[in-house]
mmCIF file as Biopython writes it, N, C-alpha, C and O atoms, coordinates in Angstrom:
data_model
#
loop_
_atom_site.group_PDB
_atom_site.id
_atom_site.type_symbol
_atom_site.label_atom_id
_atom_site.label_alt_id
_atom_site.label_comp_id
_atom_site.label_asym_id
_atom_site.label_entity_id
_atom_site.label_seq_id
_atom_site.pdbx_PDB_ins_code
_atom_site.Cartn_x
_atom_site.Cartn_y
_atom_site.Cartn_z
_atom_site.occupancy
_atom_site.B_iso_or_equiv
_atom_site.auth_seq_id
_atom_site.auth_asym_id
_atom_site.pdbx_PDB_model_num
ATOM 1   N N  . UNK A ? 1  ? 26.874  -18.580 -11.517 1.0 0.0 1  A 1 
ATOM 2   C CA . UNK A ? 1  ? 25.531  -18.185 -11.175 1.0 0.0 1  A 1 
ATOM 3   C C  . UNK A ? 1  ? 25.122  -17.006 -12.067 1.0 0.0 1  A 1 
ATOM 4   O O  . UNK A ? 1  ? 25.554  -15.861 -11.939 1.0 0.0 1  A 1 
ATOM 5   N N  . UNK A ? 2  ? 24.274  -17.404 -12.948 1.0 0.0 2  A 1 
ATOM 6   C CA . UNK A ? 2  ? 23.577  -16.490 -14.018 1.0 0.0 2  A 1 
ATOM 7   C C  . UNK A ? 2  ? 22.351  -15.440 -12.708 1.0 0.0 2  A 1 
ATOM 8   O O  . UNK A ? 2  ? 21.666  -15.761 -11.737 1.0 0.0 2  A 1 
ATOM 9   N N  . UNK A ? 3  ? 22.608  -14.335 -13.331 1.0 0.0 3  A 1 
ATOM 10  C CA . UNK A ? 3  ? 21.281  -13.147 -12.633 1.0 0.0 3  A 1 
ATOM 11  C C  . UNK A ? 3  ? 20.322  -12.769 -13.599 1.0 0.0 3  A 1 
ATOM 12  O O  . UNK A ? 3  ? 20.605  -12.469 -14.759 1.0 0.0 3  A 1 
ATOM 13  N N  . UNK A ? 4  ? 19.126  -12.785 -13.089 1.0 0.0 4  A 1 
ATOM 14  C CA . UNK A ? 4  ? 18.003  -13.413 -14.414 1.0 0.0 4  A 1 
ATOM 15  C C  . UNK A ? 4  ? 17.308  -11.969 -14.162 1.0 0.0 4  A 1 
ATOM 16  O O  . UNK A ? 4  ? 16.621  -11.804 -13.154 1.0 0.0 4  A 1 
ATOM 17  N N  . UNK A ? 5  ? 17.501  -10.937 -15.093 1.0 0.0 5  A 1 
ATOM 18  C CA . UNK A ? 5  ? 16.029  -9.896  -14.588 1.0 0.0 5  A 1 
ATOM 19  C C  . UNK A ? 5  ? 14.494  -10.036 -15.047 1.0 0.0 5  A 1 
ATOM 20  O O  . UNK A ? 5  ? 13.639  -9.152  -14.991 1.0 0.0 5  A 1 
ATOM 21  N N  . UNK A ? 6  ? 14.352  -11.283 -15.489 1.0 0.0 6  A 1 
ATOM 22  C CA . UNK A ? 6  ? 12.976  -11.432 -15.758 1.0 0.0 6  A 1 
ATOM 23  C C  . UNK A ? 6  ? 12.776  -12.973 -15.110 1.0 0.0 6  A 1 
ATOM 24  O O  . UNK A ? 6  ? 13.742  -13.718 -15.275 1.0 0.0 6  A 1 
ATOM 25  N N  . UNK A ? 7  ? 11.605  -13.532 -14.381 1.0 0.0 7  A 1 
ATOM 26  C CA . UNK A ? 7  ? 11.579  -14.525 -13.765 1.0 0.0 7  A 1 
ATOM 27  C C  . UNK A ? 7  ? 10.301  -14.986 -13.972 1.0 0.0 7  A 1 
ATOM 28  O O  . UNK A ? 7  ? 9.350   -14.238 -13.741 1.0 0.0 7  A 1 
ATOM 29  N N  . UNK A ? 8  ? 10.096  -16.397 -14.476 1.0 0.0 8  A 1 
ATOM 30  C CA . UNK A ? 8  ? 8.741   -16.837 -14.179 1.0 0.0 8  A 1 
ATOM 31  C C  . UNK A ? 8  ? 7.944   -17.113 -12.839 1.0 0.0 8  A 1 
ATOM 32  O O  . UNK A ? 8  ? 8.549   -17.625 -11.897 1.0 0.0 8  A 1 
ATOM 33  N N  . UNK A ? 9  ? 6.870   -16.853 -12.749 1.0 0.0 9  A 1 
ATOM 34  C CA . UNK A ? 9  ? 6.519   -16.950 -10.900 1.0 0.0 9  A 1 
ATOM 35  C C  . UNK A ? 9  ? 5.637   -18.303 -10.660 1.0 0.0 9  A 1 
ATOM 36  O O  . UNK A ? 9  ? 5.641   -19.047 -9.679  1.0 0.0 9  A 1 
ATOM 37  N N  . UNK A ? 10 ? 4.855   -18.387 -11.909 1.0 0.0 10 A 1 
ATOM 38  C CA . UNK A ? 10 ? 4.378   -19.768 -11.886 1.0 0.0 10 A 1 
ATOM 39  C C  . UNK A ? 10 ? 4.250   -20.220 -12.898 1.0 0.0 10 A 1 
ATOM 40  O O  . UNK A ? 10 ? 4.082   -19.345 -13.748 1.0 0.0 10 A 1 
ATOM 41  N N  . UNK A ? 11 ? 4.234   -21.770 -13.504 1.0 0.0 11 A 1 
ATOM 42  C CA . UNK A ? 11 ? 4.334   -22.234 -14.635 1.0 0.0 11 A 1 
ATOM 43  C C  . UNK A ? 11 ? 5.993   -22.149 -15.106 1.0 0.0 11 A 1 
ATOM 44  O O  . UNK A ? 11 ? 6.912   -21.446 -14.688 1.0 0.0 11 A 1 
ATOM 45  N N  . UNK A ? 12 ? 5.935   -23.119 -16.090 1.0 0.0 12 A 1 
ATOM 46  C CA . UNK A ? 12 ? 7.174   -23.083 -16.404 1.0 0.0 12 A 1 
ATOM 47  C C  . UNK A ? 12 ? 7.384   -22.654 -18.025 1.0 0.0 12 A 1 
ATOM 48  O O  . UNK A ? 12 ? 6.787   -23.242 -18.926 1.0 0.0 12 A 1 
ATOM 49  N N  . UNK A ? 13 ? 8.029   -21.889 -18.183 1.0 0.0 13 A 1 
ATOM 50  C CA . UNK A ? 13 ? 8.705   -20.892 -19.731 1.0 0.0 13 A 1 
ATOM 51  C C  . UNK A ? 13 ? 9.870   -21.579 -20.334 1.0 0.0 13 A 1 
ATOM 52  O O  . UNK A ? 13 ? 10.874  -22.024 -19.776 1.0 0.0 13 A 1 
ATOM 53  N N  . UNK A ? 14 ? 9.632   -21.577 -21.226 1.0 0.0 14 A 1 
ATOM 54  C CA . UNK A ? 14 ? 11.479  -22.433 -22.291 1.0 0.0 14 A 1 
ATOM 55  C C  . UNK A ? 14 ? 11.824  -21.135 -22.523 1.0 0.0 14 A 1 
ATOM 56  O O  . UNK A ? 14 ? 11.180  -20.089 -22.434 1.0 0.0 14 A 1 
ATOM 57  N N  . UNK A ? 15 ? 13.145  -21.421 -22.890 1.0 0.0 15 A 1 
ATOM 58  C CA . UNK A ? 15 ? 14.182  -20.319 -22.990 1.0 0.0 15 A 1 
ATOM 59  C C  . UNK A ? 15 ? 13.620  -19.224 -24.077 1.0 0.0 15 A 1 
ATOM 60  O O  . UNK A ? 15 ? 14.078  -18.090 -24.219 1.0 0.0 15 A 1 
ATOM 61  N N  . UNK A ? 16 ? 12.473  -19.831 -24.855 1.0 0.0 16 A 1 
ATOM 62  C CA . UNK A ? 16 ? 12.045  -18.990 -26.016 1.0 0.0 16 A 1 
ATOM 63  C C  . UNK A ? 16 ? 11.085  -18.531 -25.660 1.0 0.0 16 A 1 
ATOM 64  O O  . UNK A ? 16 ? 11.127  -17.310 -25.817 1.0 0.0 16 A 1 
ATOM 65  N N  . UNK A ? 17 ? 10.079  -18.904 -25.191 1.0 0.0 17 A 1 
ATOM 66  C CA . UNK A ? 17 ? 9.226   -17.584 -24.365 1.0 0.0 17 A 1 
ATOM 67  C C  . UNK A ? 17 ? 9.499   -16.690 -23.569 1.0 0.0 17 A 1 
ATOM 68  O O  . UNK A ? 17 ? 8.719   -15.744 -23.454 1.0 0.0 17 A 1 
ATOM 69  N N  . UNK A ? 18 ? 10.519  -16.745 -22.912 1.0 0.0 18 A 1 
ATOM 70  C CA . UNK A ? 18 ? 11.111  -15.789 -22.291 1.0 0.0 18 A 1 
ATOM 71  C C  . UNK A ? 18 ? 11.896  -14.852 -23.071 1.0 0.0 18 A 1 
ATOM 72  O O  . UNK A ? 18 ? 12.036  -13.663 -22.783 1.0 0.0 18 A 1 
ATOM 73  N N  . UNK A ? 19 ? 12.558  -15.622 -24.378 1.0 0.0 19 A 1 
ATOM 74  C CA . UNK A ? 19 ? 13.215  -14.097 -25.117 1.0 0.0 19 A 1 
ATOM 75  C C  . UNK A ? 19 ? 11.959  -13.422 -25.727 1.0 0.0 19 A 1 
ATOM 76  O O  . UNK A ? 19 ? 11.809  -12.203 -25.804 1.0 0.0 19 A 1 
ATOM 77  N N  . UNK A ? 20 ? 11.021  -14.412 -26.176 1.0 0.0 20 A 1 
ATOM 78  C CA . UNK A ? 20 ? 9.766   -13.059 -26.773 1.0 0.0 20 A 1 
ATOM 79  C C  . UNK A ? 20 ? 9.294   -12.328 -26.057 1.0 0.0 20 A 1 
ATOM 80  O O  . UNK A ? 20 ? 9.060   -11.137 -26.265 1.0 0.0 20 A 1 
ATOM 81  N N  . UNK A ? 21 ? 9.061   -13.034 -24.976 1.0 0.0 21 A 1 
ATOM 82  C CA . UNK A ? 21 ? 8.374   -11.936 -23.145 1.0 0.0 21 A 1 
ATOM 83  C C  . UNK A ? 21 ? 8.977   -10.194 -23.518 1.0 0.0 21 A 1 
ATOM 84  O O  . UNK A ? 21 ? 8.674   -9.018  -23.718 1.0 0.0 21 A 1 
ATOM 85  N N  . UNK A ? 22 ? 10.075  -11.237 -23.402 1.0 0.0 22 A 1 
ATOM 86  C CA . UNK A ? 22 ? 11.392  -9.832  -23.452 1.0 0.0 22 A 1 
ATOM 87  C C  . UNK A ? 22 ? 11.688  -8.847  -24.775 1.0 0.0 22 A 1 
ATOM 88  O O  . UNK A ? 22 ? 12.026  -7.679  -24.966 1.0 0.0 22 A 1 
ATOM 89  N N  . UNK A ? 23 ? 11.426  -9.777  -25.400 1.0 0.0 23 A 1 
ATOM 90  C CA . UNK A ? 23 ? 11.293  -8.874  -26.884 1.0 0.0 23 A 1 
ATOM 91  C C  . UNK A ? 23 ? 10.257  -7.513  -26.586 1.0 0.0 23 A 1 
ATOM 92  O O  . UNK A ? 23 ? 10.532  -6.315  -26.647 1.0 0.0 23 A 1 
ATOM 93  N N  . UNK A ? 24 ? 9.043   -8.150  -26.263 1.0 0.0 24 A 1 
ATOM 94  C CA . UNK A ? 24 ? 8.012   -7.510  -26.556 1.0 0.0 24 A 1 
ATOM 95  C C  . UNK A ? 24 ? 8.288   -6.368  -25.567 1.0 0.0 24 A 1 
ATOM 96  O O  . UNK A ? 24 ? 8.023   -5.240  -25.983 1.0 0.0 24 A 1 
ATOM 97  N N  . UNK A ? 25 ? 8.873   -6.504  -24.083 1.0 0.0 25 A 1 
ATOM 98  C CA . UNK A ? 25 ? 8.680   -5.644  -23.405 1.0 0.0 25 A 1 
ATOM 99  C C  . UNK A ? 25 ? 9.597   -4.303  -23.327 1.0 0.0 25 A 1 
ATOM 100 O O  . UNK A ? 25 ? 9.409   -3.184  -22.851 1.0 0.0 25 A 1 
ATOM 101 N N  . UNK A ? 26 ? 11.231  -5.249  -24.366 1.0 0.0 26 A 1 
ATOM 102 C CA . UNK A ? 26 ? 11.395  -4.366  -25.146 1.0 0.0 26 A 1 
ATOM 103 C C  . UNK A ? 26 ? 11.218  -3.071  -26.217 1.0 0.0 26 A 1 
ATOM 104 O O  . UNK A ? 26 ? 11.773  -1.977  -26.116 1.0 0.0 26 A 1 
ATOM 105 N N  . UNK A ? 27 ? 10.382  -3.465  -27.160 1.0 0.0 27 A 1 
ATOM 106 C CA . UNK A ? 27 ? 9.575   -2.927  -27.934 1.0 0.0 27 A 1 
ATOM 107 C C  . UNK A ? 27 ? 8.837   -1.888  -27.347 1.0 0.0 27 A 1 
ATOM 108 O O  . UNK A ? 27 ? 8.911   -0.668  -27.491 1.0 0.0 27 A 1 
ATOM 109 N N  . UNK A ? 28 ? 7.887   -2.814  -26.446 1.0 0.0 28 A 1 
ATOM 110 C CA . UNK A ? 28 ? 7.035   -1.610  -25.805 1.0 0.0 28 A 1 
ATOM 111 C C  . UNK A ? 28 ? 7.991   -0.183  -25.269 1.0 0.0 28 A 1 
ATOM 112 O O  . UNK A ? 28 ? 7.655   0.986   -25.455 1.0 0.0 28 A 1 
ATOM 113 N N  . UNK A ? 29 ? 8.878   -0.515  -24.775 1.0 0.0 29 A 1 
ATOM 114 C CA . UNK A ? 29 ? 9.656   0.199   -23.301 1.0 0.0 29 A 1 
ATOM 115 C C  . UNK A ? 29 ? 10.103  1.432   -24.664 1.0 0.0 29 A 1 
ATOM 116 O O  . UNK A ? 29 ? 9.884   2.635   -24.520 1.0 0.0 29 A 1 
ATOM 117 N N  . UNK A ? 30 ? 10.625  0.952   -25.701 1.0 0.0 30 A 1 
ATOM 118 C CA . UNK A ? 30 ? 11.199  1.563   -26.642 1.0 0.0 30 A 1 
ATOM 119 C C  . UNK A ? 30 ? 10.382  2.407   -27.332 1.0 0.0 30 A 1 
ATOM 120 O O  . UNK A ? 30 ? 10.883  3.505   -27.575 1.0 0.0 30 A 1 
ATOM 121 N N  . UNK A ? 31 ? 9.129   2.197   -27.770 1.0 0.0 31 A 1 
ATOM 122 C CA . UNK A ? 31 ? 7.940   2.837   -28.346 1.0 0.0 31 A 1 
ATOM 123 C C  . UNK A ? 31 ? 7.064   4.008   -27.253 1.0 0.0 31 A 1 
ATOM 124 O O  . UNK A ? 31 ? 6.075   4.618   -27.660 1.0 0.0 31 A 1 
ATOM 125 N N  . UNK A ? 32 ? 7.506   4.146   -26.125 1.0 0.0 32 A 1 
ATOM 126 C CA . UNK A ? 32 ? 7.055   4.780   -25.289 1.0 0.0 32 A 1 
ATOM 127 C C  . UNK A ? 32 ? 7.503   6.219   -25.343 1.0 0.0 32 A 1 
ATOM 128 O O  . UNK A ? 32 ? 8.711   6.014   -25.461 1.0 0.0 32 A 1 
ATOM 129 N N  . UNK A ? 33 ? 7.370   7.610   -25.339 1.0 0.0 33 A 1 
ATOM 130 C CA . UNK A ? 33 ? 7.923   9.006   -25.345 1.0 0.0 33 A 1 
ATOM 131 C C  . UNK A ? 33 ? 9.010   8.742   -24.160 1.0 0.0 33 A 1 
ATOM 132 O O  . UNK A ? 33 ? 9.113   7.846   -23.322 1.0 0.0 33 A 1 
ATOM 133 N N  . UNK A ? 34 ? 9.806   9.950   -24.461 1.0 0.0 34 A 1 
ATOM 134 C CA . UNK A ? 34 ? 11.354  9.601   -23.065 1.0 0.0 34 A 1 
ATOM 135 C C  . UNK A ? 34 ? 10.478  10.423  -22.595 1.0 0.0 34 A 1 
ATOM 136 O O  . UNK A ? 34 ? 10.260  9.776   -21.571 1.0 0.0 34 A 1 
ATOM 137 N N  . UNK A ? 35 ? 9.629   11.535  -22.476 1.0 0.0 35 A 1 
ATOM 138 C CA . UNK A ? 35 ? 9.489   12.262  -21.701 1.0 0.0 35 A 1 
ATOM 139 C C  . UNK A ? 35 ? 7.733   12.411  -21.322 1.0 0.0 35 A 1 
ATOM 140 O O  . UNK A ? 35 ? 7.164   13.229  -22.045 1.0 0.0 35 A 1 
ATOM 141 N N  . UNK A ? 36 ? 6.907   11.760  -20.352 1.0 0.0 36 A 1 
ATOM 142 C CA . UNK A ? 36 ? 5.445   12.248  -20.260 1.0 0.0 36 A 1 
ATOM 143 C C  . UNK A ? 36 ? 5.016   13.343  -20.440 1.0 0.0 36 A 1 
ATOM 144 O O  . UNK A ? 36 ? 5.378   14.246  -19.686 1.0 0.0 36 A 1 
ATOM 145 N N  . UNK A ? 37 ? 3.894   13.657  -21.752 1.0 0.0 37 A 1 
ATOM 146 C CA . UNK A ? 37 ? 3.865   14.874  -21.979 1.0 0.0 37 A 1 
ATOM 147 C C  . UNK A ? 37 ? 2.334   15.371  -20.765 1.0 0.0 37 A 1 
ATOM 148 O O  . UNK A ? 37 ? 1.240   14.809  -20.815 1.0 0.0 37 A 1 
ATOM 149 N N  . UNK A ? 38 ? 2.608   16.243  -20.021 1.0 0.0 38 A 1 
ATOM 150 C CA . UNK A ? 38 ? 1.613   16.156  -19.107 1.0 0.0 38 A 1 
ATOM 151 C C  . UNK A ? 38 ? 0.975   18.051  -19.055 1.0 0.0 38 A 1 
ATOM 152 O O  . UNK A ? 38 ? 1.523   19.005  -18.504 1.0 0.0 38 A 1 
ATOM 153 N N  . UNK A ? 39 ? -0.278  18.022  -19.819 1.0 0.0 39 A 1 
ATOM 154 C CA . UNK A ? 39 ? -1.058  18.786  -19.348 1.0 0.0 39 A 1 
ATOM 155 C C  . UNK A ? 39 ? -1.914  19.192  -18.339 1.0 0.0 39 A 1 
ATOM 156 O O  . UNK A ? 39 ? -3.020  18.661  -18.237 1.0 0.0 39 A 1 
ATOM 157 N N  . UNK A ? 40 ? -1.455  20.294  -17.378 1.0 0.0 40 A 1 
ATOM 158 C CA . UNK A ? 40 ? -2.592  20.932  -16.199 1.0 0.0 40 A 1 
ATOM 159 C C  . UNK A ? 40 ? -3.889  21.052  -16.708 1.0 0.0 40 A 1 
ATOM 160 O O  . UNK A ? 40 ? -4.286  21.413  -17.816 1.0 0.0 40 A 1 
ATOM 161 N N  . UNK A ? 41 ? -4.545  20.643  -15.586 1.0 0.0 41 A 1 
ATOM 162 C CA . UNK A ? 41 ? -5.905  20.457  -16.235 1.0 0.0 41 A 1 
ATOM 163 C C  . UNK A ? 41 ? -6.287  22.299  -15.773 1.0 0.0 41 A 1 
ATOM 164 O O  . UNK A ? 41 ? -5.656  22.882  -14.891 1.0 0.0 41 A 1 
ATOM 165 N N  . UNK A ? 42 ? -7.297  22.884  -16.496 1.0 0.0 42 A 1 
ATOM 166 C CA . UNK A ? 42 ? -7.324  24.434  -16.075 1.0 0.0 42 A 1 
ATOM 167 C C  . UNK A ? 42 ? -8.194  24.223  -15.125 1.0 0.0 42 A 1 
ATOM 168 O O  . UNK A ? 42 ? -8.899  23.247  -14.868 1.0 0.0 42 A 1 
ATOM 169 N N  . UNK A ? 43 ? -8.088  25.098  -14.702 1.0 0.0 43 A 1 
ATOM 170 C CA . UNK A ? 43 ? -9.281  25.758  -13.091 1.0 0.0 43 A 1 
ATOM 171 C C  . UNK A ? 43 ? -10.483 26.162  -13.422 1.0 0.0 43 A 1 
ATOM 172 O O  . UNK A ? 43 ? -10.643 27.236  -14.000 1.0 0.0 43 A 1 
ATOM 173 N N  . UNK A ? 44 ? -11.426 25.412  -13.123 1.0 0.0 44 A 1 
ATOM 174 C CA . UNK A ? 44 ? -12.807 26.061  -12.998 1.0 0.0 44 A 1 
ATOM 175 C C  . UNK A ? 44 ? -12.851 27.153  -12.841 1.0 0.0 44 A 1 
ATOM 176 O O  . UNK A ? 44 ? -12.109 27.585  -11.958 1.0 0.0 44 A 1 
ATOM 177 N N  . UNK A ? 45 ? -13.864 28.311  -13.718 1.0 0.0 45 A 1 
ATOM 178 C CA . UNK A ? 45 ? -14.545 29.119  -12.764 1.0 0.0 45 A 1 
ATOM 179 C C  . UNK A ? 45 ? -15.282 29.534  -12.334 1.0 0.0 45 A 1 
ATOM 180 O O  . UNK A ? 45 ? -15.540 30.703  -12.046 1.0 0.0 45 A 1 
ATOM 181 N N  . UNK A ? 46 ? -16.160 27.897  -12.110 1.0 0.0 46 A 1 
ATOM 182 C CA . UNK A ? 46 ? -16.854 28.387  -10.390 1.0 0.0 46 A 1 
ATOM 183 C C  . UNK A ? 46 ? -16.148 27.675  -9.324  1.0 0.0 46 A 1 
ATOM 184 O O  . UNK A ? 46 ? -15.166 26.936  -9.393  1.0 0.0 46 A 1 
ATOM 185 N N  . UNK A ? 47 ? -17.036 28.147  -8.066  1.0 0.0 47 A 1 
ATOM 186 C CA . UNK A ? 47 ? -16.710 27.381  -6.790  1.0 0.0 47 A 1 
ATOM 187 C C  . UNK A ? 47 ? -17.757 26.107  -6.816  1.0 0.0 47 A 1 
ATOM 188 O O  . UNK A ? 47 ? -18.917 26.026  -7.219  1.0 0.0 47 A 1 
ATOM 189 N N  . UNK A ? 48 ? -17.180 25.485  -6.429  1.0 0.0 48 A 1 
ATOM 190 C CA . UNK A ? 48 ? -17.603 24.732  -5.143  1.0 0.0 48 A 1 
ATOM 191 C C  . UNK A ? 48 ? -18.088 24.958  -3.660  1.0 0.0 48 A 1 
ATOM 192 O O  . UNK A ? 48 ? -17.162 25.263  -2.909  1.0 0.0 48 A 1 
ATOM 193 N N  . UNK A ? 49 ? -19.096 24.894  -3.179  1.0 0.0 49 A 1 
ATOM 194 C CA . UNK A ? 49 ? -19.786 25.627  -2.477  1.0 0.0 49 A 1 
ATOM 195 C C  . UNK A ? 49 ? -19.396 24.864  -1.103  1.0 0.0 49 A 1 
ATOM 196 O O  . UNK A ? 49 ? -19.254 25.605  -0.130  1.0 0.0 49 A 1 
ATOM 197 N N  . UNK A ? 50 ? -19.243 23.749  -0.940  1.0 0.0 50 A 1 
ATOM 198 C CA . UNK A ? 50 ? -18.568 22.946  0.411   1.0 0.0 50 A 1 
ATOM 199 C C  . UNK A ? 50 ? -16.861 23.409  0.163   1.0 0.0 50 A 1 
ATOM 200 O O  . UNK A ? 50 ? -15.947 23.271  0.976   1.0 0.0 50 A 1 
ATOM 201 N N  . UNK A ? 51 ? -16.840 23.580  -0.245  1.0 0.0 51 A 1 
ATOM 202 C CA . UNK A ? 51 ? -15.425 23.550  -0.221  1.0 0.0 51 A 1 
ATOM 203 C C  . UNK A ? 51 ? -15.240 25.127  0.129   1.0 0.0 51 A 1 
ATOM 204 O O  . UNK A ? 51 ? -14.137 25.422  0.589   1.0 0.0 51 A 1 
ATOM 205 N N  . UNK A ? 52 ? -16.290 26.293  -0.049  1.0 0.0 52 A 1 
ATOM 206 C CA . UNK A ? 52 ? -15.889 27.681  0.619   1.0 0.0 52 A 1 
ATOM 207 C C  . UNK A ? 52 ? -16.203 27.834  2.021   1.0 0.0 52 A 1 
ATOM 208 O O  . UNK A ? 52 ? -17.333 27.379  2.198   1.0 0.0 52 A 1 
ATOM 209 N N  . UNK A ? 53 ? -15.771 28.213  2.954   1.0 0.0 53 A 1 
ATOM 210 C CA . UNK A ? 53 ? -15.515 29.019  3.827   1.0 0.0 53 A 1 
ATOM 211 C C  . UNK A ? 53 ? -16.886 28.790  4.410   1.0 0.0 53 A 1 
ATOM 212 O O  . UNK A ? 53 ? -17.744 28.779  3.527   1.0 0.0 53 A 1 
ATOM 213 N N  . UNK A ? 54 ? -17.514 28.541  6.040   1.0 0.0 54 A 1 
ATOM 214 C CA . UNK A ? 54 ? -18.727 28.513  6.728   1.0 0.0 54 A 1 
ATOM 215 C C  . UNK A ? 54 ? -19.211 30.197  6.810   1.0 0.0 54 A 1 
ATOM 216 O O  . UNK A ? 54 ? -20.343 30.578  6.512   1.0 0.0 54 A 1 
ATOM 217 N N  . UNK A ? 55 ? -18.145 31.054  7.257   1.0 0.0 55 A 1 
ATOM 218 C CA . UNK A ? 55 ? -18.510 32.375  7.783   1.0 0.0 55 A 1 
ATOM 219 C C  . UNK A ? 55 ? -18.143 33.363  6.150   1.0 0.0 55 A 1 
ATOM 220 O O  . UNK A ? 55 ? -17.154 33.153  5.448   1.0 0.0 55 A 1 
ATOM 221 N N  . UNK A ? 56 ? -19.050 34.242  5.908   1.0 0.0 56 A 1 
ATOM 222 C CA . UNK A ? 56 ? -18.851 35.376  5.576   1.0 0.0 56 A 1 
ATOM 223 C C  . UNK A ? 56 ? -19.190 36.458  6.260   1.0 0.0 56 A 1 
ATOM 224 O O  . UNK A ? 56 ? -20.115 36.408  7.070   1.0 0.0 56 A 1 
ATOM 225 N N  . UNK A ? 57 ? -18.503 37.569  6.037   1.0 0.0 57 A 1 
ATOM 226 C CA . UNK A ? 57 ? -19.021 39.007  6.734   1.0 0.0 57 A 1 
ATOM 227 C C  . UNK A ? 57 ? -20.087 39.564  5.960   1.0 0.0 57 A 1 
ATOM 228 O O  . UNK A ? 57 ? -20.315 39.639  4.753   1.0 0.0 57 A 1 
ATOM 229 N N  . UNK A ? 58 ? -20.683 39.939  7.011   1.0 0.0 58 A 1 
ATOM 230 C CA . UNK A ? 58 ? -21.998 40.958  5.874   1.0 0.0 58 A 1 
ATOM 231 C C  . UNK A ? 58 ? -21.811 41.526  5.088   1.0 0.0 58 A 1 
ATOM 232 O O  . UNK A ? 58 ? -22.441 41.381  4.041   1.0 0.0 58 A 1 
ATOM 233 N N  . UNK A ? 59 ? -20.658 42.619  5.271   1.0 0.0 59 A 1 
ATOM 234 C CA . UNK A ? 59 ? -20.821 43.213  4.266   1.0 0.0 59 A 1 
ATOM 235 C C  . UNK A ? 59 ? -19.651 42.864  3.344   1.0 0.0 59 A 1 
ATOM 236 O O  . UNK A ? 59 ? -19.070 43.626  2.572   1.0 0.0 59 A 1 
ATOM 237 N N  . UNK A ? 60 ? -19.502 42.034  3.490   1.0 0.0 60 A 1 
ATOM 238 C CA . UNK A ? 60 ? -18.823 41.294  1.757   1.0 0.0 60 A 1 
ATOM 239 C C  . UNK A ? 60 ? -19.277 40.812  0.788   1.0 0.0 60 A 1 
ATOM 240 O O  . UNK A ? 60 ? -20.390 40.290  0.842   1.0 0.0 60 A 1 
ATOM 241 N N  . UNK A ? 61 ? -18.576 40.842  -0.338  1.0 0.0 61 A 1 
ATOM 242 C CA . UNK A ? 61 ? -19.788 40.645  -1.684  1.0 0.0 61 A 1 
ATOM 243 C C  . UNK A ? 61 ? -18.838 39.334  -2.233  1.0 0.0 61 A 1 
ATOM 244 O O  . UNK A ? 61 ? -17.608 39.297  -2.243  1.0 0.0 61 A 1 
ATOM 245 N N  . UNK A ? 62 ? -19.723 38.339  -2.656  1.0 0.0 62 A 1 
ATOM 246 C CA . UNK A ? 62 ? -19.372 37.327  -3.184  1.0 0.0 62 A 1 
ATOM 247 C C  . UNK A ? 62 ? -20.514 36.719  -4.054  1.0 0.0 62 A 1 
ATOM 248 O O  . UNK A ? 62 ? -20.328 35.671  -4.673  1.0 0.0 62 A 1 
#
């Protein structure tokens, strides 16, 4: 009993579309960075006005 990690779900594939499937997803997987380069996006600065607080005190300055 062969263990297949790639499977057709519908339609039927010959043994050679399935190695190109695989080629390719090879390739891709390989061409990809090992590591996501991920930039924080910066913080506004203003507010958002729903999103502050219902109550202020009088004598606070904002």
């Amino acid at each position: 009993m062969t263990h297949a990690d790639i499977r057709v779900e519908k339609g039927l594939a010959d043994p050679e579309e399935v190695a190109a499937i695989t080629a390719v997803l090879l390739a891709r997987a390989a061409a990809r960075p090992s590591a996501p380069t991920h930039h924080p996006r910066p913080r506004a600065a203003w507010r958002r006005l729903e999103r502050e607080g219902g109550f202020r005190a009088p004598h606070s300055w904002h």
